[in-house]
N, C-alpha and C positions, 0 to 999 in steps of 0.2 A: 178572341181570347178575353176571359170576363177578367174584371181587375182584381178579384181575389187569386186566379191563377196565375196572372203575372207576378203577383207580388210573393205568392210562392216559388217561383222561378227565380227569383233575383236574390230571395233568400238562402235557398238551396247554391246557385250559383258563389252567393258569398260566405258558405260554410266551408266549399270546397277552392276555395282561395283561400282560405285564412288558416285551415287545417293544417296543409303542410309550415305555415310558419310557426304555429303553436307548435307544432312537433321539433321543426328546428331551435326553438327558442326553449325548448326542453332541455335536448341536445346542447345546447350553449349554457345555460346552469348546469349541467354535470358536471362540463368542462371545468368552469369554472371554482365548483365545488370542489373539485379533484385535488389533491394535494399533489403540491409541484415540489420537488427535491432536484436540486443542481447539485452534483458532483464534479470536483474541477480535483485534477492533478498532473503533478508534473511528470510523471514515471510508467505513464499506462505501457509503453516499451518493454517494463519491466515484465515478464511472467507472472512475480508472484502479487505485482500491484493488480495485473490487470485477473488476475486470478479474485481476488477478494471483494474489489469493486463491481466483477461480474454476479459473487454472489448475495451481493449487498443488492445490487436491483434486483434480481432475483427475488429475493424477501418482501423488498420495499413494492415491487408491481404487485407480488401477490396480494399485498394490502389494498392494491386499488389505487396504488400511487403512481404519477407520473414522474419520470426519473431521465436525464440530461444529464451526460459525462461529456466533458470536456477536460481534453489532453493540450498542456500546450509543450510536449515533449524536452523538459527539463528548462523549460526560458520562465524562470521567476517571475522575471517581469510584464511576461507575458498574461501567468498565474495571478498575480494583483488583479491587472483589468477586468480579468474573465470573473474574477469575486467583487468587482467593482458592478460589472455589467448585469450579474445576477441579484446579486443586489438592490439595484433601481428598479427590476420587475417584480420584484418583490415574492420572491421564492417565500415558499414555507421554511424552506431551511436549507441552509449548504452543507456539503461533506465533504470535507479536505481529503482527499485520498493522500496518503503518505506526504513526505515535502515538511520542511521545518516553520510551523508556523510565525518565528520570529522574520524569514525572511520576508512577510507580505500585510505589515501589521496596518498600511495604506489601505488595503482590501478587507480587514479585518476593524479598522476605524468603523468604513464604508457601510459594510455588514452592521456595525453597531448601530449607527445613526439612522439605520432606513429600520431599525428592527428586528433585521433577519438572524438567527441563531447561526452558527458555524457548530459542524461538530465535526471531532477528528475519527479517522478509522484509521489505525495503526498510524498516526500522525503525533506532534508533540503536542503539550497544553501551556498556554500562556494567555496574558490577557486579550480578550476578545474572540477565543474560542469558550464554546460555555464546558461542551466535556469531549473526553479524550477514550477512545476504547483501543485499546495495544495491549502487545504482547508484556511480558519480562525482561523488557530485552537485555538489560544488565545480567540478569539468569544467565537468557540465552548466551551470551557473549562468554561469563563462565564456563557455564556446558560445553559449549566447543572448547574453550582454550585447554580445560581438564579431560578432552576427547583427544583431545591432537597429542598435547604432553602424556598421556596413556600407550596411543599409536609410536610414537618416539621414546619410548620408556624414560620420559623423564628428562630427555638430555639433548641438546644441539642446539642451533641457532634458529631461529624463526622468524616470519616477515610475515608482519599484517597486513590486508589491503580493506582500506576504510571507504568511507564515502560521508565527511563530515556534513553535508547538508542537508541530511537524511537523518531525524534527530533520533531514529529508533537504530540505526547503525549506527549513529557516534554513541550512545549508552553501552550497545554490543561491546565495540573497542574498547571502552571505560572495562567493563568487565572480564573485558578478556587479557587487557594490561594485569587487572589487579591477580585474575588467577593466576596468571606465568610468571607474576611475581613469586608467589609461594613457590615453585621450583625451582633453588637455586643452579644447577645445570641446563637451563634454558635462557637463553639471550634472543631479545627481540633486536635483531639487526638493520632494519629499516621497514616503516610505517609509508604505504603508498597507498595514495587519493586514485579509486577507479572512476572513473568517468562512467556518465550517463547522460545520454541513451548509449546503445552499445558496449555494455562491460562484460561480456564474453571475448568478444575480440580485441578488447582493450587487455583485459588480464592477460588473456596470451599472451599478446606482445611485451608487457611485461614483465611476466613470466619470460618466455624466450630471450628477453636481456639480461633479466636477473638469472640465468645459466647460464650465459657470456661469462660477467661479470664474476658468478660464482662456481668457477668449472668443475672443481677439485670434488669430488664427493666425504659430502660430509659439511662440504661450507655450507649447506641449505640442508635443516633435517625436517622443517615444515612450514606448509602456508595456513595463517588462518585467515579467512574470508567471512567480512561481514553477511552477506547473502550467498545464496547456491551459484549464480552467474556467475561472479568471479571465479568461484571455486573450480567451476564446472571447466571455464577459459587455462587456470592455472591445471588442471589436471590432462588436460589435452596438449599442452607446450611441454608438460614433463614426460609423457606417456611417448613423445614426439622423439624428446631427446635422451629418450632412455636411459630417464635418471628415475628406477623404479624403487630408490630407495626415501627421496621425499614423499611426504606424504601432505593430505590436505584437507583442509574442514569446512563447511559452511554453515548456512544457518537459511532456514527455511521451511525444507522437507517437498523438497518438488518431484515434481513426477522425474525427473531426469537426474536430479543428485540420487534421489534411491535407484535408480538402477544401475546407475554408476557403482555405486556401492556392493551392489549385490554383484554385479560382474567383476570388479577391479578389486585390485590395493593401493592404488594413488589416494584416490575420494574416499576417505580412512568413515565420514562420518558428518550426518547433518543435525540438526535441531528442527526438528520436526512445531510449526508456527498453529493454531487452530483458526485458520484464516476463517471456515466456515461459521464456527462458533462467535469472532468479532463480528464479522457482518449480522449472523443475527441476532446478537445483542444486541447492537448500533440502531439495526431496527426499529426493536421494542423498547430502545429506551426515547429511539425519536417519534413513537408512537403516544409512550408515556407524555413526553413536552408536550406533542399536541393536546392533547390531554388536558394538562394541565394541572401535572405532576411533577412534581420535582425529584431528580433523580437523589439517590444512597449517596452518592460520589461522583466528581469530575473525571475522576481518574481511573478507569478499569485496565486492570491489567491481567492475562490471560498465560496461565504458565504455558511452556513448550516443553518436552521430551527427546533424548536422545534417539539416533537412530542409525547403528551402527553395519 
């Protein structure tokens, strides 16, 4: 073999060794290049959480974005770390899914100091979130309470069930005190905390003691519910104990309170949420940041409609 075709051979031989790294080492700048979005919430349990956050990735992969949800099923403090932990790897950006951002301001420091933006989807705003996309929820909260006091023509006792750690249901209750205020024939008789994960079968059993408790018909003329879950729990202990003359409200618009509706007279009525329209707003406005644009406002708020 003369020395020009040896040296051909070794050259050849080291194209075809080097090729498949070049091609990997392609494949590792995409990666790299990709925009990373962590998603962290406490309530993916929920329906209608894990409803929005579904179609917020949705959105955000169409873009080409890499997207990581983590649930740490209502432990706060579990939710810190996990914005702590995303954090140090230096995400493009996080997104609170629902959860009160005052409760994790430790994870929100965290986020500031490494750089990383925080944004909320149907979450509250405060410092170290940059913006906030939700509903009305003070609206919404109205809207039902002026749907139930309609259902009840105006008159009997009624029993809220809240979830103050959820800053877009405590606004709801804020709203929906102030409408049953203007009805003088409506008395709000007791304000109960539903628990999460599980408030379907927590209302119930609430429900089902609040009819203990209030046997007589007429001591209960309606429930309002911050979200359709509760409502849906409260509608199935009354439906139980054939007390068909309560009725009951929530706020949402899920696949399962409207059918409730359309079959029943317990589930009087929801507030229909644009869960799809926040996600892709949230989107294009975490599109805009990249960008390097600055949003109109921190704070978008997206009305809701009845749905009777």
């Amino acid at each position: 073999m003369t020395k020009i075709v040896r040296m051909w051979l070794v050259a050849a031989i080291v194209l075809l060794l080097v090729a498949p790294l070049v091609s990997a080492g392609g494949a590792g700048e995409r990666v790299e290049d990709q925009v990373d979005i962590a998603v962290v919430t406490p309530y993916m349990a929920s329906a209608t959480t894990a409803q929005v956050i579904n179609q917020f990735q949705e959105y955000a992969e169409a873009k080409g974005w890499r997207v990581r949800v983590s649930d740490t099923a209502g432990d706060f403090g579990m939710l810190v770390s996990r914005i702590q932990d995303v954090a140090a790897q230096q995400v493009d950006a996080i997104v609170l899914g629902m959860g009160d951002p005052q409760q994790m301001s430790a994870g929100l420091s965290a986020a500031g100091e490494a750089g990383v933006p925080v944004f909320g989807l149907d979450a509250g705003f405060t410092e170290g979130v940059y913006l906030n996309v939700t509903s009305d929820n003070s609206d919404l909260g109205r809207q039902a309470a002026d749907a139930l006091a309609e259902s009840i023509d105006g008159s009997g006792p009624v029993v809220l069930f809240t979830h103050d750690p959820h800053p877009g249901v405590r606004a709801r209750a804020e709203g929906a005190r102030e409408a049953l205020g203007e009805y003088p024939d409506i008395e709000i008789i007791r304000e109960i905390h539903i628990e999460v994960p599980g408030p379907v079968d927590f209302a119930r059993s609430v429900t089902e003691d609040l009819l203990t408790s209030f046997s007589a018909e007429g001591s209960i003329a309606g429930i309002w519910a911050g979200w359709d879950e509760p409502a849906y729990g409260a509608t199935q202990a009354i439906e139980r104990a054939e007390r068909e003359e309560i009725r009951v409200v929530g706020v949402d618009g899920t696949d399962f309170a409207r059918e409730e509706i359309d079959t029943g007279t317990i589930f009087a009525a929801t507030i229909m949420q644009d869960f799809d329209g926040m996600a892709q707003l949230l989107a294009e406005l975490i599109d805009e940041y990249l960008a390097g644009n600055e949003p109109e406002s921190r704070v978008y708020q997206i009305p809701g409609s009845v749905y009777r």
